[in-house]
C-alpha positions in Angstrom: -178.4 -62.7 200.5 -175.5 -61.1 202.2 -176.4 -63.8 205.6 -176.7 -66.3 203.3 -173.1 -66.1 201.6 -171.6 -66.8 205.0 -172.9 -70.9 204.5 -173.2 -71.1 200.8 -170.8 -71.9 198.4 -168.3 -69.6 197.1 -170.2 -67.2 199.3 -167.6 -65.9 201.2 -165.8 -65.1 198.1 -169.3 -63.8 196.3 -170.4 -61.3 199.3 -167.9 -58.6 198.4 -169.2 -58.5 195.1 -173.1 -58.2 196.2 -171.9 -55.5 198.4 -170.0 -53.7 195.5 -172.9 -54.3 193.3 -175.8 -53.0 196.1 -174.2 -49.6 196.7 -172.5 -48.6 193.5 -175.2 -49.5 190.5 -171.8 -50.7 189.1 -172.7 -52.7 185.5 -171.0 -56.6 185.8 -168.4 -55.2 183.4 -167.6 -52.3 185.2 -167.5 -54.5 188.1 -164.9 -56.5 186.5 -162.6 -53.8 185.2 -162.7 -52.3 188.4 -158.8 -51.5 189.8 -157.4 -50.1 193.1 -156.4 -47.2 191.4 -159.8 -46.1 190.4 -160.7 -45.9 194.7 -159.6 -42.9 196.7 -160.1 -44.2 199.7 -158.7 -40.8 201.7 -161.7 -38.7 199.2 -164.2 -41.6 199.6 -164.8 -41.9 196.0 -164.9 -44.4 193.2 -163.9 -43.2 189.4 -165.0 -45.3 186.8 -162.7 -44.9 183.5 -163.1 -44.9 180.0 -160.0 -45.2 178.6 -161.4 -45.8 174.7 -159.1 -42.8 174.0 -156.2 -43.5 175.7 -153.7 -44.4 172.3 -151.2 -46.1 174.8 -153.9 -48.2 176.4 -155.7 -49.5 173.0 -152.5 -50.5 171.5 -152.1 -52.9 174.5 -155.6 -53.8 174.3 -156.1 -52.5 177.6 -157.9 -50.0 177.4 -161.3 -50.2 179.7 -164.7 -49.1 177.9 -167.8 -47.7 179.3 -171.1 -48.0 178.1 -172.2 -44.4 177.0 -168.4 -43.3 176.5 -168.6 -42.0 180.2 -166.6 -42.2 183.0 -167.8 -41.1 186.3 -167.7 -40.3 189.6 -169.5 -42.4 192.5 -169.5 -41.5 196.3 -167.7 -44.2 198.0 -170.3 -45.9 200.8 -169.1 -46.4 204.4 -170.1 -50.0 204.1 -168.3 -50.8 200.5 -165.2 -48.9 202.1 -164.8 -51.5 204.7 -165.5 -54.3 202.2 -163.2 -53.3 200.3 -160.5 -52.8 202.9 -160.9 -56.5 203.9 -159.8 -58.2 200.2 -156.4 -59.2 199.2 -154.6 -57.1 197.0 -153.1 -59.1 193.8 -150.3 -57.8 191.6 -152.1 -57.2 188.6 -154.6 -54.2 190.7 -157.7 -55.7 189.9 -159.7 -55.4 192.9 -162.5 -58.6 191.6 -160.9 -62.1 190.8 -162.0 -65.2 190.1 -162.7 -68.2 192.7 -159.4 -69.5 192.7 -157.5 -65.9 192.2 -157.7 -65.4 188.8 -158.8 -63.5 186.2 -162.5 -62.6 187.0 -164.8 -63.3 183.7 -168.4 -62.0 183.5 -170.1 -65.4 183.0 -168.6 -66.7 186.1 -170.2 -63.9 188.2 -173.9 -64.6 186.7 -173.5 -68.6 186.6 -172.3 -68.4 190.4 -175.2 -66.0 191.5 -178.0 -67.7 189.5 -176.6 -71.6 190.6 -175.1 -70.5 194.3 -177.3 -67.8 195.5 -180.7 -67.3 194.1 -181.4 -70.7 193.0 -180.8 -71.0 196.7 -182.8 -68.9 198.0 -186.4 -69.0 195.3 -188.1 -70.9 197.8 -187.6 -68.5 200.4 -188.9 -65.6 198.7 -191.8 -67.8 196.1 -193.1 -65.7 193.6 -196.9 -66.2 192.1 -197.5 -68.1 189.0 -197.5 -65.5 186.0 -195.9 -62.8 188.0 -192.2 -61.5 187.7 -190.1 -62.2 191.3 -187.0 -63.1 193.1 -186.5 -66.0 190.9 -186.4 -63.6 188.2 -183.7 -61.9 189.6 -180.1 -61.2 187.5 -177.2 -59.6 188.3 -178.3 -56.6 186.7 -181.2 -56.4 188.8 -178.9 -54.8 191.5 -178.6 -51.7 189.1 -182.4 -51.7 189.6 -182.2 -51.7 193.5 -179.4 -49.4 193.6 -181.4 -46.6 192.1 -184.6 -47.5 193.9 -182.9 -47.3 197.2 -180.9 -43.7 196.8 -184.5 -42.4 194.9 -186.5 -44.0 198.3 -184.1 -42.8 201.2 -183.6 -39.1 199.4 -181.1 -39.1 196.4 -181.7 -36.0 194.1 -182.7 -37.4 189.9 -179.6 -35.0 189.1 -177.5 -37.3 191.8 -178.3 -40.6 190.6 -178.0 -40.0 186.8 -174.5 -39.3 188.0 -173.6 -41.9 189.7 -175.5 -44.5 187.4 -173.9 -43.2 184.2 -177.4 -42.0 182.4 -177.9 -38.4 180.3 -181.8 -38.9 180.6 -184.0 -38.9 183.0 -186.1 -41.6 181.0 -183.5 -44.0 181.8 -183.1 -43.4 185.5 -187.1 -44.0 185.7 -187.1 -47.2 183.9 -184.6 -48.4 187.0 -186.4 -46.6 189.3 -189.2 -49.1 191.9 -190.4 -47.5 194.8 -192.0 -50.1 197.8 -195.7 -49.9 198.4 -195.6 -49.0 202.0 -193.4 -46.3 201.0 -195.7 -44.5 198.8 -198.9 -45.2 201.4 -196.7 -43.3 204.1 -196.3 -40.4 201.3 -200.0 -40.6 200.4 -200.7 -40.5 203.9 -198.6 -36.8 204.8 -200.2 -35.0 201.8 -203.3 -33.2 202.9 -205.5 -33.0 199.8 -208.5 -31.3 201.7 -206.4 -28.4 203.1 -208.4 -24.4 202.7 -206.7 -21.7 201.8 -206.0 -21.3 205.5 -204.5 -24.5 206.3 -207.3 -26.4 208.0 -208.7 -29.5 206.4 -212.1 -29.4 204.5 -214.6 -31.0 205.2 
């Protein structure tokens, strides 16, 4: 997808926002709210606010919301850094704007993805008849990939419900998709037939 947005339309403008999406597990209103003062790019981190208590902030109808009525912390990845580093800063410190520069609206980030990118791409990655697939695919679906990726490539449960936002476990398993050929190269290090003194059974 990320080769792709360097042709397609609105790409250019889209790729930062695949990227933030990929290595964050950010929610598409999270996404939106998102502001240069929540990045500490000197501490490498990313704070997501909820600001449903902030008295000052609800009387201008400001005030940002988080589903769960928690804010959190999220490790700031090397590639999203540099992303990040590249986009224009606008007046108003919202790091996400629209196509032509203003203000960035959920709707507009799913229409563009579904019509510009993976309506693109579908043929490219076909999916059988009856079965769920790239075509499939939403925005949200990047929350999915986000968690299966830190679960596959050694993210602690404890370190993900973090940085996803989740209390239970439950939760983080419903997101969580490990690759075939990643559990056939687990299957194939556990030694089943082992003896008490190490050597395989026969």
């Amino acid at each position: 997808m990320l080769d792709f947005c360097a042709t397609a339309k609105h790409g250019a403008w889209f790729r930062p926002i695949l990227v933030t999406l990929a290595t964050t597990g950010l929610r598409v209103g999270e996404l939106i709210a998102l502001r240069w003062e929540d990045i500490d790019f000197d501490a490498n981190l990313i704070r997501i606010m909820d600001e449903r208590y902030s008295g000052k902030k609800n009387k201008m109808k400001s005030a940002r919301k988080v589903k769960g009525k928690r804010g959190r912390v999220i490790p700031l990845h090397p590639s999203l850094s540099e992303t990040l580093n590249k986009l224009e800063r606008h007046p108003d410190g919202g790091v996400f704007h629209g196509p032509k520069g203003g203000k960035l609206q959920a709707k507009t980030v799913l229409d563009i993805f579904k019509r510009n990118i993976r309506n693109k791409l579908k043929e490219e990655f076909p999916t059988n008849k009856g079965q769920v697939g790239f075509a499939d695919g939403t925005i949200h679906s990047f929350r999915h990939y986000f968690v299966s990726e830190a679960f596959r490539q050694g993210a602690t449960e404890a370190e993900v419900m973090d940085w996803v936002g989740h209390r239970e476990s439950k939760m983080v398993h419903h997101y969580r998709h490990l690759r075939p050929d990643d559990s056939q190269s687990r299957m194939r290090k556990i030694d089943f037939l082992a003896d008490d003194t190490g050597s395989s059974a026969d």
